[in-house]
C-alpha positions as CSV (number, residue, x, y, z in Angstrom):
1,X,0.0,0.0,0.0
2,X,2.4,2.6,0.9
3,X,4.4,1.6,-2.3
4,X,1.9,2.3,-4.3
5,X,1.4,5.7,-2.3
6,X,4.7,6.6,-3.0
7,X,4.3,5.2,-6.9
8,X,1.5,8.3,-6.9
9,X,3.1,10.5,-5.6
10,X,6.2,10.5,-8.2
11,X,3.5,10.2,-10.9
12,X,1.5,13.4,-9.7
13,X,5.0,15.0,-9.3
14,X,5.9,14.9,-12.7
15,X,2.3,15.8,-14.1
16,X,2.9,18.8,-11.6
17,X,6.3,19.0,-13.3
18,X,5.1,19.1,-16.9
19,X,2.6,21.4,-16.1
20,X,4.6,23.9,-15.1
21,X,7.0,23.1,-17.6
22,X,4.1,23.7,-20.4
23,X,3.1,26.7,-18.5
24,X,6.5,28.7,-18.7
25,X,6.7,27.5,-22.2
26,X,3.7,28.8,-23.1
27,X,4.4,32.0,-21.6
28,X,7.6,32.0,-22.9
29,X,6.0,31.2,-26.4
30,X,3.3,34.1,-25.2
31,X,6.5,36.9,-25.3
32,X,7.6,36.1,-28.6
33,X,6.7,37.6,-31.4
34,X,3.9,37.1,-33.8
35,X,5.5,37.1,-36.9
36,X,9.2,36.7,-38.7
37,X,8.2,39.0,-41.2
38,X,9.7,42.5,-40.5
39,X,7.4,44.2,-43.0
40,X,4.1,44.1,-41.1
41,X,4.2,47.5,-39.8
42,X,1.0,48.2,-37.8
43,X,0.1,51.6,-36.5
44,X,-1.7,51.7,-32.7
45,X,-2.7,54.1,-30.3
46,X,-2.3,53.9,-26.7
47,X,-4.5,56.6,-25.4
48,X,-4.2,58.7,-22.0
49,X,-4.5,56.9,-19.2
50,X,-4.6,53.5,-20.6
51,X,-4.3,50.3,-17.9
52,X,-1.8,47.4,-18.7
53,X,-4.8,45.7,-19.6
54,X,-6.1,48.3,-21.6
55,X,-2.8,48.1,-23.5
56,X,-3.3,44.9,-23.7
57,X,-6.1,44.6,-25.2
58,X,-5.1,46.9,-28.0
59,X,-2.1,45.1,-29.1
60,X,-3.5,41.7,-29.1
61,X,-6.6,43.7,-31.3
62,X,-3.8,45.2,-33.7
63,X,-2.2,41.5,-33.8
64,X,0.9,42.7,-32.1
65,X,1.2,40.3,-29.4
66,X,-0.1,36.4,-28.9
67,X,-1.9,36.3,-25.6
68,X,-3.0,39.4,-23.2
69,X,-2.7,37.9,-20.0
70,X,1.4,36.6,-20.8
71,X,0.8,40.3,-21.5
72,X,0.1,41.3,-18.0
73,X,2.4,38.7,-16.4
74,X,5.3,40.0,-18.1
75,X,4.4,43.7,-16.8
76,X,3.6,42.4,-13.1
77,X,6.5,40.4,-12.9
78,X,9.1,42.9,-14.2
79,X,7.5,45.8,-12.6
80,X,6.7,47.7,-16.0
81,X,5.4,51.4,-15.3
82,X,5.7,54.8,-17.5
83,X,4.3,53.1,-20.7
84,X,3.3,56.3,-22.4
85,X,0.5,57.7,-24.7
86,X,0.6,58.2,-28.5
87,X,0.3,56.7,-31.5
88,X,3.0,54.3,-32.7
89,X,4.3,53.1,-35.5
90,X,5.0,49.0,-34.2
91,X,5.9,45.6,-36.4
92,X,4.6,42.3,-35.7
93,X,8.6,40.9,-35.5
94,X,8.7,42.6,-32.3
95,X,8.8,40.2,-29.5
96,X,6.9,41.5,-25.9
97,X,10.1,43.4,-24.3
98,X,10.9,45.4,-27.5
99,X,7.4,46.6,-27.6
100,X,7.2,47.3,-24.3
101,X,10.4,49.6,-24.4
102,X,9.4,51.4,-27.4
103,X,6.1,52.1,-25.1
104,X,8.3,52.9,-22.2
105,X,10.7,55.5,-24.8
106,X,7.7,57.0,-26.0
107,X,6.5,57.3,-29.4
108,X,8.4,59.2,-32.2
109,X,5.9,59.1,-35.2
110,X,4.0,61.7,-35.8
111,X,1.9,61.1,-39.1
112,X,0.5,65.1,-39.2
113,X,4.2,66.7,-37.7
114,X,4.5,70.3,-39.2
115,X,7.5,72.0,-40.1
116,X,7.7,75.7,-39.5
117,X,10.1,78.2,-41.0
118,X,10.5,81.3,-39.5
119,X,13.4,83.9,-41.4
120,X,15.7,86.1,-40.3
121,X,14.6,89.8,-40.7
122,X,10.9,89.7,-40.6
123,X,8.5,91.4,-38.7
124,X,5.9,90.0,-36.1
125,X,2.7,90.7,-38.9
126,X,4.7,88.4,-41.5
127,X,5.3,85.8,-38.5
128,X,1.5,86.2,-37.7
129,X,0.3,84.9,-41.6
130,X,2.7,82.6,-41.2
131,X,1.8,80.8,-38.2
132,X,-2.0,81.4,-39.8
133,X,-0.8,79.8,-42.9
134,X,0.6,76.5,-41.1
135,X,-1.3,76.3,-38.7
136,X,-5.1,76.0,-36.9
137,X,-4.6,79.7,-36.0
138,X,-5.6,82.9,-37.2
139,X,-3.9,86.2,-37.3
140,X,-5.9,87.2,-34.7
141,X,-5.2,85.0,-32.4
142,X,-1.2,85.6,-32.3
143,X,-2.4,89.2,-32.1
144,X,-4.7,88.8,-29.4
145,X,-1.8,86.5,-27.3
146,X,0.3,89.5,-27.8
147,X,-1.9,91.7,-26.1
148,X,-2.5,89.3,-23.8
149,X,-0.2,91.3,-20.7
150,X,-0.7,88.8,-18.1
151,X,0.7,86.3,-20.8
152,X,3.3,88.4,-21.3
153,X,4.4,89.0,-17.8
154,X,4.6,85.4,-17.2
155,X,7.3,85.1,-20.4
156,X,9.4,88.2,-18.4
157,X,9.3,85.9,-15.3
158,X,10.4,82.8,-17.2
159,X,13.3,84.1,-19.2
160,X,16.0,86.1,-18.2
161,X,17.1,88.7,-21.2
162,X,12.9,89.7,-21.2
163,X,11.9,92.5,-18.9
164,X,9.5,94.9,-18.0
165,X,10.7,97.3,-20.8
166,X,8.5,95.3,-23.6
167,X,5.4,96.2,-22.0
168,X,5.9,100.5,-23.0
169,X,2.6,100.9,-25.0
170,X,4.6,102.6,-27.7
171,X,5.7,99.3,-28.5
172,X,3.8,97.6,-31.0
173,X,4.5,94.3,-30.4
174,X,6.0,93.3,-27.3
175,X,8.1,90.0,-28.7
176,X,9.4,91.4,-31.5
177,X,12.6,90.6,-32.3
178,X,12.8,88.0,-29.2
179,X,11.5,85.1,-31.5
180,X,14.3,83.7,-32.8
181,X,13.9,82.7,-36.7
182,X,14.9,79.4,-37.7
183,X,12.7,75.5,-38.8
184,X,10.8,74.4,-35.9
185,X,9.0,70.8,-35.8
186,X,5.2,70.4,-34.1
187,X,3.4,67.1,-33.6
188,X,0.3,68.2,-35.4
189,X,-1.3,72.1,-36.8
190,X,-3.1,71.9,-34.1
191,X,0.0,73.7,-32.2
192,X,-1.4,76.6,-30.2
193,X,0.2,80.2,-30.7
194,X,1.8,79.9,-26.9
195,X,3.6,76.4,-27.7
196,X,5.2,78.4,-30.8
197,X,6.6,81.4,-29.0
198,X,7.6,79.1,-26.1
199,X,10.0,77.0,-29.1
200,X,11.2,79.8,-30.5
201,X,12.0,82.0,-27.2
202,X,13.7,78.4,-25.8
203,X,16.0,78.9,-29.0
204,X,16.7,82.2,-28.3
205,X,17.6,81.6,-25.1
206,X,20.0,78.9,-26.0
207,X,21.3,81.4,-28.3
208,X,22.1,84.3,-25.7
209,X,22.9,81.8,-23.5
210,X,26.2,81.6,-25.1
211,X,26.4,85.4,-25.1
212,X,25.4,86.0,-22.3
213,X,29.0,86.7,-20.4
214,X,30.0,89.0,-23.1
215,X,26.5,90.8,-22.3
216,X,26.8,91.2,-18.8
217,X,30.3,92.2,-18.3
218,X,30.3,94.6,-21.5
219,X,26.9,96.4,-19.7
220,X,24.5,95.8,-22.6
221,X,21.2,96.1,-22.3
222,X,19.5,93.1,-23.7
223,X,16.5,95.0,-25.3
224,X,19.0,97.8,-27.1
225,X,21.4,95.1,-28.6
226,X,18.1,93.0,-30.1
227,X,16.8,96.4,-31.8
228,X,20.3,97.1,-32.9
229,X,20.7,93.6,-34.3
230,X,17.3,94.0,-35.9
231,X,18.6,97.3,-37.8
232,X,21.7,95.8,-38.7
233,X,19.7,92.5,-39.8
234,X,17.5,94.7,-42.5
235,X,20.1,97.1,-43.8
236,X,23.2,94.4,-44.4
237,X,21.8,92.0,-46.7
238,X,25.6,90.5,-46.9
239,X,26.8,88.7,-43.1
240,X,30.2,90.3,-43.5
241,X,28.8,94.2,-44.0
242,X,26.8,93.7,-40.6
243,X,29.6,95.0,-38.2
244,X,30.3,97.5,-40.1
245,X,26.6,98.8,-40.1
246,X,26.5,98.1,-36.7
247,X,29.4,100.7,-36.1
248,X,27.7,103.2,-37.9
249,X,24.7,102.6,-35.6
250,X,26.9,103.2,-32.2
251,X,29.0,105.9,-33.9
252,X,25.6,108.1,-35.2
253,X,24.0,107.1,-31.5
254,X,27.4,108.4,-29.8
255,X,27.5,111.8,-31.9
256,X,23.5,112.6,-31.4
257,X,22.8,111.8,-35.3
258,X,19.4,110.7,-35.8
259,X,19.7,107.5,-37.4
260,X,18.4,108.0,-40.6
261,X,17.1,104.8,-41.0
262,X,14.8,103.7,-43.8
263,X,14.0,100.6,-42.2
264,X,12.6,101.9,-39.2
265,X,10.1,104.4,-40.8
266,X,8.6,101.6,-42.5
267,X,8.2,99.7,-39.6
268,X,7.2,102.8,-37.7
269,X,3.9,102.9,-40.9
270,X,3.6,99.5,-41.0
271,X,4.4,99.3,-44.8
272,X,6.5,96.3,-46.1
273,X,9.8,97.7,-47.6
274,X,8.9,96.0,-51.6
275,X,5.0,98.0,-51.2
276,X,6.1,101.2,-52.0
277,X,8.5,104.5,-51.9
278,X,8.1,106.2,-48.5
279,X,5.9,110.1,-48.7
280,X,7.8,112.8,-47.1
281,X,5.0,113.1,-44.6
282,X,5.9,110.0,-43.1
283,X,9.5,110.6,-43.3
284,X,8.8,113.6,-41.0
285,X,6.1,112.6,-38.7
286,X,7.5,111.5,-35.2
287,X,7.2,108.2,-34.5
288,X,9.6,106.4,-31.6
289,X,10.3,103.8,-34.1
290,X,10.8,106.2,-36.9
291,X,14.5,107.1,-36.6
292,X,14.2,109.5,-39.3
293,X,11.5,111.6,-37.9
294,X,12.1,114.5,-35.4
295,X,13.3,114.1,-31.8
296,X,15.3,111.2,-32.5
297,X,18.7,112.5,-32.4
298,X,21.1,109.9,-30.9
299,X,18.1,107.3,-30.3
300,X,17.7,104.0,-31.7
301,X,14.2,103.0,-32.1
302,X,11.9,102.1,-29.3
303,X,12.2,98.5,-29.9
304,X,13.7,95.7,-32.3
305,X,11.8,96.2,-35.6
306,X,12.5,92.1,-37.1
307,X,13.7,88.7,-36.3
308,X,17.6,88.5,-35.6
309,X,19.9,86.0,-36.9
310,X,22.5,84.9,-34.8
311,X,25.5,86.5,-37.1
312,X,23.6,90.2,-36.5
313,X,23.5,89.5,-32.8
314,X,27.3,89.1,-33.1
315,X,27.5,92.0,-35.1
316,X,25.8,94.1,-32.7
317,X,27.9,92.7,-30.1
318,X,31.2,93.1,-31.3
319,X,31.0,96.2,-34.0
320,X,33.6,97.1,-36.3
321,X,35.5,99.6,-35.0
322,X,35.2,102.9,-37.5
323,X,34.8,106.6,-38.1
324,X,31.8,105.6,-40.1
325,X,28.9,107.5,-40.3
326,X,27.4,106.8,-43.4
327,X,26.6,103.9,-45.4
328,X,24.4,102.9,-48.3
329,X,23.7,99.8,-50.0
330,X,23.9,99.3,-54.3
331,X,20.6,97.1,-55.8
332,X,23.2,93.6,-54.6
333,X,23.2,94.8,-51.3
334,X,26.8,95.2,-51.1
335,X,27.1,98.3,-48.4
336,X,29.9,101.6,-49.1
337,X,30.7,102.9,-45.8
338,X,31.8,107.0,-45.1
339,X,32.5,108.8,-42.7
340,X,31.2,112.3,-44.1
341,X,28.3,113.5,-46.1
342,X,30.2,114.7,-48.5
343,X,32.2,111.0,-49.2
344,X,28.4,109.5,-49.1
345,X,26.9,111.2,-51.8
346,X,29.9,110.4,-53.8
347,X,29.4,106.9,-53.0
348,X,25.7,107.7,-54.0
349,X,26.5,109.5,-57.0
350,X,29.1,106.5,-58.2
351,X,26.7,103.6,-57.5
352,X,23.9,105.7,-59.8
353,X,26.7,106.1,-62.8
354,X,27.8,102.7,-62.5
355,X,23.7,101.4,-62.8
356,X,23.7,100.0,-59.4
357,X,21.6,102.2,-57.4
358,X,18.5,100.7,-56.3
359,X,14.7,102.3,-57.0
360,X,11.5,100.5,-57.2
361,X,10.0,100.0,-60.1
């Protein structure tokens, strides 16, 4: 009797045996992947808030793994949190742990990304169409987030090289010239206006950032060098004029010169340079952006009038250093410096012999 006990016993241990034998290699089978094939891309969204289960249930739906609760074991037993929202872009070779890191990582396709150019020398209106243009919003609703002051305020708290000088209500726009132009990638055009100027102000920072010594220990004002970079941006079409305009700039500021600046008029009317010819009336009608108007000796304009590239920051950092108080530019945009009236209108009267003075047609 008790050898046949014992004869039991040994036969019930190895049914116990094979049983869990079959059931690790079944879960072991569970974790592998459904298919050799590496082409069987399948697209599948995990959505906010989403349980293991729920996740689950949505690969096994999309054919992406064999079994949902394997599934779940695998996530218990290795302590699996952090698997994150989105839509991904999986394969069917993928075995459980691959797709469960790529859910950990976090998904990087985006089937309706936007690209967004922003270019040097432009002004906020021209950035407004072209967020409008690319995007879900309108004109109106970059114009309305730039009047928003509470908005703004929260921008001067966030980054350093804003301050309470862009809110003056002579200033038309208070992040002009703070956006910093350059190709900038969203998820979807559903981007709102704020996630825009948070990218491009990010970028500007990183760009100051690495000016920023220069900045502080030469005593620049942030705001000054941004409109003086935004002058020098418009007027040098050529990088290797810029410091050389910039001079001119300091040296006209130092000697109580008005500027004289084309530039900053029509910014001042809010006319686009290629419209038209400015009128005289405009020329002469005081404006604190419109250096060329009266009471503007040895100012520079109220605020930056365009987006800065980096090379007319530099410029405006580190200017040429000149007698120059003149300069004007032939229709290639090369610039002839001088340092008196009289040596400008010769350069004025040579580029008009020579055929190279510019006039709209």
């Amino acid at each position: 009797m008790k050898k046949k006990i014992i004869i039991a016993l040994i036969i019930l241990f190895f049914i116990i045996l094979i049983g869990i034998f079959g059931v690790i290699t079944f879960y072991n089978s569970s974790l592998k992947a459904v298919m050799a094939d590496d082409s069987n891309e399948v697209i599948v969204e995990i959505k906010n808030g989403s349980t293991a289960t729920d996740i689950a249930e949505v690969l096994k739906e999309k054919n992406l793994i064999k079994n949902t609760f394997a599934f779940k074991i695998y996530t218990k037993l290795n302590k699996i949190n952090g698997m994150q929202a989105g839509t991904y872009k999986l394969n069917q070779n993928m075995d459980v742990m691959q797709i469960v890191e790529n859910l950990q990582k976090g998904t990087d396709y985006y089937p309706d990304e936007i690209n967004i150019t922003f270019l040097e020398g432009k002004n906020m209106r021209w950035i407004a169409k072209t967020i409008s243009e690319n995007t879900s919003n309108t004109e109106d609703d970059v114009f309305e987030k730039l009047e928003d002051e509470n908005y703004i305020k929260s921008l001067i708290e966030k980054y350093w090289f804003l301050s309470d000088t862009i809110l003056d209500k002579n200033i038309y726009y208070p992040l002009e010239g703070y956006l910093f132009p350059d190709t900038y990638t969203f998820s979807n055009s559903n981007v709102t206006v704020e996630q825009i100027f948070s990218a491009m102000l990010d970028q500007m920072n990183d760009k100051l950032e690495g000016y920023k010594q220069s900045i502080e220990s030469n005593g620049y004002n942030v705001h000054k060098l941004l409109t003086v970079a935004s002058v020098v941006e418009l007027e040098a079409a050529n990088v290797e004029d810029r410091s050389g305009v910039a001079s001119v700039v300091y040296n006209r500021i130092r000697n109580n010169m008005s500027l004289g600046s084309d530039v900053t008029t029509y910014y001042a009317i809010k006319v686009d340079m290629s419209e038209r010819d400015l009128y005289q009336s405009e020329l002469n009608k005081y404006n604190p952006y419109n250096t060329r108007g009266p009471n503007m000796e040895g100012k520079l304009p109220i605020g930056p009038i365009s987006t800065v590239s980096e090379e007319s920051i530099e410029a405006a950092l580190n200017p040429d250093d000149t007698d120059y108080l003149y300069f004007v530019a032939d229709k290639n945009g090369k610039i002839y410096f001088g340092k008196t009236v009289e040596e400008h209108n010769r350069n004025i009267q040579t580029l008009q012999s020579q055929g190279l003075w510019y006039s709209y047609e």
